[in-house]
C-alpha positions as CSV (number, residue, x, y, z in Angstrom):
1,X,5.9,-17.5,-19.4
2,X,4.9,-15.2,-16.4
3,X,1.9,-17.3,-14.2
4,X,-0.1,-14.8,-12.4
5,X,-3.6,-15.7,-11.1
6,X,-6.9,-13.6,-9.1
7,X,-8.5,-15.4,-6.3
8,X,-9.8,-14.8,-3.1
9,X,-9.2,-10.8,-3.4
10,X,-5.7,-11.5,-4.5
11,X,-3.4,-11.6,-7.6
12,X,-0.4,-13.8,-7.4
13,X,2.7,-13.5,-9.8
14,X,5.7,-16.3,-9.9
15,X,9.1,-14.7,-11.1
16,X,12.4,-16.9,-12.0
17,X,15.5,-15.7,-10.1
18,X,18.9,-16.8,-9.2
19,X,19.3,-15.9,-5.2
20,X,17.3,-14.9,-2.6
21,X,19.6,-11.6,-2.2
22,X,17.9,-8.1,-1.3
23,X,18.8,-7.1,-5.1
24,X,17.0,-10.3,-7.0
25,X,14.2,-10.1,-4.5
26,X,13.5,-6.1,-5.5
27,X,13.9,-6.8,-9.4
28,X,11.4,-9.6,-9.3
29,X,8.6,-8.1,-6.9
30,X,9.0,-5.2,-9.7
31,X,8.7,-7.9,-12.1
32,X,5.7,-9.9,-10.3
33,X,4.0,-6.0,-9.8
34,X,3.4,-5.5,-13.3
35,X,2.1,-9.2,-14.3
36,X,-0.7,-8.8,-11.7
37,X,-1.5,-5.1,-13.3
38,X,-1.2,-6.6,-16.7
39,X,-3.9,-8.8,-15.5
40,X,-6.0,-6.7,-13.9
41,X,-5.8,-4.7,-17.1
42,X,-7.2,-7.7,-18.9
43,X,-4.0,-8.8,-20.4
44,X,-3.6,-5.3,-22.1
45,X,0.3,-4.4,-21.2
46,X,-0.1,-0.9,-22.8
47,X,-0.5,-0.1,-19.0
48,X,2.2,-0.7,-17.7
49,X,3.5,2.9,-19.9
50,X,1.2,4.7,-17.3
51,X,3.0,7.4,-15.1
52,X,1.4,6.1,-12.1
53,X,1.7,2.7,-13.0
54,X,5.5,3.1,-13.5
55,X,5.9,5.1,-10.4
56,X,4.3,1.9,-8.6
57,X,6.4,-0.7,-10.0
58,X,9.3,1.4,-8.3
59,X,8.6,0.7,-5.0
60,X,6.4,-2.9,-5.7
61,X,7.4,-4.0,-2.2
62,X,4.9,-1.6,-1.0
63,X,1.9,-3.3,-2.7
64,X,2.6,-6.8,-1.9
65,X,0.8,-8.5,0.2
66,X,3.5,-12.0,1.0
67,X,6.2,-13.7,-0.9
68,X,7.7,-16.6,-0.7
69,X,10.4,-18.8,-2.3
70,X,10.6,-22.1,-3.8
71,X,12.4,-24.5,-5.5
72,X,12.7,-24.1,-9.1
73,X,12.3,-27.2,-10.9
74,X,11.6,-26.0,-14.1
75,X,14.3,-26.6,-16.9
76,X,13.1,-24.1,-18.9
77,X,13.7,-21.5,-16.3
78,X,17.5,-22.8,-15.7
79,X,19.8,-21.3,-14.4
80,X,17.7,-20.1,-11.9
81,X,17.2,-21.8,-8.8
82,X,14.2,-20.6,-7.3
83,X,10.8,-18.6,-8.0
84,X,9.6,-15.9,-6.0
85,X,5.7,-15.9,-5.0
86,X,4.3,-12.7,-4.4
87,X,0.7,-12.2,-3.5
88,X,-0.9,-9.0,-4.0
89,X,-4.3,-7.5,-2.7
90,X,-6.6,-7.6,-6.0
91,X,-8.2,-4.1,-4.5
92,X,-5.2,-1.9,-4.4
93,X,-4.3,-3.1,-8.0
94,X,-7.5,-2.6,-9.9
95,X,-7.5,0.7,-8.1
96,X,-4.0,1.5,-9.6
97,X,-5.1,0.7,-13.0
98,X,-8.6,1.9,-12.8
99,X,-9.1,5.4,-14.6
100,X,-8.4,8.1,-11.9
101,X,-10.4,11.3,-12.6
102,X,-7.1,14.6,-12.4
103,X,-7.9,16.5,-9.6
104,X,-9.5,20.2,-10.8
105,X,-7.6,23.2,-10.6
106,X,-8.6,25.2,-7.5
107,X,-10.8,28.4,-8.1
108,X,-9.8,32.0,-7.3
109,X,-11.6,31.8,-4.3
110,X,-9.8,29.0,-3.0
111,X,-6.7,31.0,-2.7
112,X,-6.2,30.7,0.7
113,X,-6.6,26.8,0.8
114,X,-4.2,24.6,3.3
115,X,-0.8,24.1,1.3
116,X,-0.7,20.6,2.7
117,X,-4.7,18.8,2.0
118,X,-4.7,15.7,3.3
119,X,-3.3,12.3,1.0
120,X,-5.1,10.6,-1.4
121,X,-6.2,7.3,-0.8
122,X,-4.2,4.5,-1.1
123,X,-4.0,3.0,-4.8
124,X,-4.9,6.2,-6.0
125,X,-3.2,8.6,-8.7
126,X,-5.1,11.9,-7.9
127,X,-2.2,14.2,-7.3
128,X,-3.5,16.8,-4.4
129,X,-3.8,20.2,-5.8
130,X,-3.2,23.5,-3.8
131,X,-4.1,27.3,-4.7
132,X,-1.5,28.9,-7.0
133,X,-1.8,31.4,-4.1
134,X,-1.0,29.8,-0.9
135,X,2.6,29.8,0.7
136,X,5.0,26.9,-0.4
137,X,4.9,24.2,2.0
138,X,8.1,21.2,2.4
139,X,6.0,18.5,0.5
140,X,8.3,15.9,3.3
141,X,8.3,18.1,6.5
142,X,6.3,16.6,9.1
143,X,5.2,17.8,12.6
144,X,7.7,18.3,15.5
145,X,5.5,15.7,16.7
146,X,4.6,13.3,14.0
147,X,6.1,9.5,14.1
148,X,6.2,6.6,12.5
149,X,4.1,3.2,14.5
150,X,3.9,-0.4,13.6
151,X,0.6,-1.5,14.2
152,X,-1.6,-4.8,14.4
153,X,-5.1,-5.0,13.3
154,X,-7.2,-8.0,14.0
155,X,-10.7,-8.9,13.6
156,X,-10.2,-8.8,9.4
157,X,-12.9,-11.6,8.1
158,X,-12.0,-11.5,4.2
159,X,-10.3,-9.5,1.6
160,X,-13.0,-6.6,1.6
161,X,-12.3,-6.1,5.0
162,X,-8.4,-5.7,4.4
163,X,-9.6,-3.6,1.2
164,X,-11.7,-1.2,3.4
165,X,-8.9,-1.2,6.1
166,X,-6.3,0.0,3.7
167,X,-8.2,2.5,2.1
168,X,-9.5,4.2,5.4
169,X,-6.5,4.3,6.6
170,X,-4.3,6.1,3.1
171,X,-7.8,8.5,3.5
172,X,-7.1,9.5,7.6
173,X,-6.0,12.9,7.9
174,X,-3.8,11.6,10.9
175,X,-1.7,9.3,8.3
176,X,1.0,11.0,6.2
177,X,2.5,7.2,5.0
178,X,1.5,3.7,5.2
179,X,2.9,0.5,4.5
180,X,1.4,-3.1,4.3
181,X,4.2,-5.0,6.2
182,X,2.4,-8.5,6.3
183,X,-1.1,-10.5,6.6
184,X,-1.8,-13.5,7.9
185,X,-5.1,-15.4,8.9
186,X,-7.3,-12.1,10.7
187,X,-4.2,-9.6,11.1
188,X,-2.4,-7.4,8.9
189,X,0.4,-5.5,10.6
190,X,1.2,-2.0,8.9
191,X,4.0,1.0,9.6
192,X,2.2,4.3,9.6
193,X,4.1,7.3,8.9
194,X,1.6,9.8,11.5
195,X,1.1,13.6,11.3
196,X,1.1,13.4,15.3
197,X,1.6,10.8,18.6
198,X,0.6,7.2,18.7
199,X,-2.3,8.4,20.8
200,X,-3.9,11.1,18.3
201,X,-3.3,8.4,15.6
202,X,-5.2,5.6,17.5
203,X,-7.5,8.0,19.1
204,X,-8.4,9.5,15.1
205,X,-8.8,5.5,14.0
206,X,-11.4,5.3,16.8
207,X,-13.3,8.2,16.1
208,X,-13.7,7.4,12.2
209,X,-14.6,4.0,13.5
210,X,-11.8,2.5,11.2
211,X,-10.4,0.3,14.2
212,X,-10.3,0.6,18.2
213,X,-7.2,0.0,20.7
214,X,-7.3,-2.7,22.4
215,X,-4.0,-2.3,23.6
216,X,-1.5,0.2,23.2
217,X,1.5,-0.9,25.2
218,X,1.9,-4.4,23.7
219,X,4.4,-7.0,25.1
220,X,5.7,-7.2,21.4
221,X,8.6,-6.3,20.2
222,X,8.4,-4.0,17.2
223,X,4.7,-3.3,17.8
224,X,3.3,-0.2,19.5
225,X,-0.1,-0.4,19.3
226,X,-2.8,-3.7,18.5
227,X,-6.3,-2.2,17.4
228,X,-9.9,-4.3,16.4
229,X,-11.0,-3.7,13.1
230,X,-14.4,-1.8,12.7
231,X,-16.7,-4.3,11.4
């Protein structure tokens, strides 16, 4: 049976595999995914038949939080040798399965509305709507200018702090993409897909009050910028 639990601001599922191979790992974080919606769903699998749900559960490395490997020394579970861990944040999940209100059509005085409104926030299903009216736009062209950061943000006390983090940051007009790379202790380091530079990204974070640079020429490698969260 699939264990899967909610504490501290997390859900946690456990998934049997053979290897620890890129392939195995994918399959079972897909796996893991949909016991902690199931859960959040209070047990009701019905679901995981959602279209956003199933469009999640395609790219479940993006919701989880940490995993981990262990041993397997259940029998019933043979022959697999270990079970993946994976913990994900309990906000971004009841926010996937929460009902979503459709976003309304626009009026016909809202022809002339931006072709490219800014992303939903993060967890959510709204699909952004533009007027009937306004010039196609390339849904995946980005700015001469735009680029993608890895940044650290410290100062996170608890899991409504890494909630609020998330979501301010899938709402900033600045931020196109983002993806929760890892979280440890106060930090959570995440790869941000920008409309712009690293400075109009960390200078828009500061503004909103959503975090503050503390330093944006970091002696680590991989990193370009390490912000304080807002608290």
């Amino acid at each position: 049976m699939p264990i899967f639990a909610a504490a501290a601001g997390i859900y946690t599922g456990t998934v049997a595999v053979a290897s620890q191979s890129d392939q195995d790992r994918a399959a079972a974080l897909r796996t893991a995914l949909g016991q902690a919606v199931t859960q959040a769903a209070k047990g009701d699998a019905n679901v995981l038949k959602r279209p956003e749900v199933a469009r999640a559960l395609t790219r479940a490395e993006r919701y989880a939080r940490s995993y981990s490997y262990k041993p397997n020394a259940d029998p019933a579970k043979a022959p697999a040798k270990f079970l993946l861990v994976a913990e994900f944040d309990a906000a971004q999940i009841d926010a996937l399965v929460r009902d979503q209100p459709m976003a309304a059509a626009p009026s016909p005085t809202a022809a002339t509305a931006t072709a490219t409104p800014p992303p939903p926030a993060v967890g959510s299903n709204v699909t952004p709507v533009t007027s009937p009216d306004a010039p196609a736009a390339p849904a995946d062209v980005a700015p001469a200018s735009a680029g993608a950061y890895r940044l650290w943000f410290s100062g996170l006390r608890s899991a409504e702090d890494y909630a609020r983090l998330v979501g301010a940051l899938g709402a900033n007009p600045e931020v196109r993409a983002l993806r929760i790379e890892q979280a440890h202790g106060n930090v959570l380091q995440a790869r941000v897909d920008a409309r712009g530079s690293l400075q109009n990204l960390t200078e828009a974070l500061n503004v909103a009050r959503i975090a503050h640079p503390t330093n944006t020429k970091p002696p680590v490698e991989g990193v370009d910028a390490v912000l304080d969260f807002e608290q």
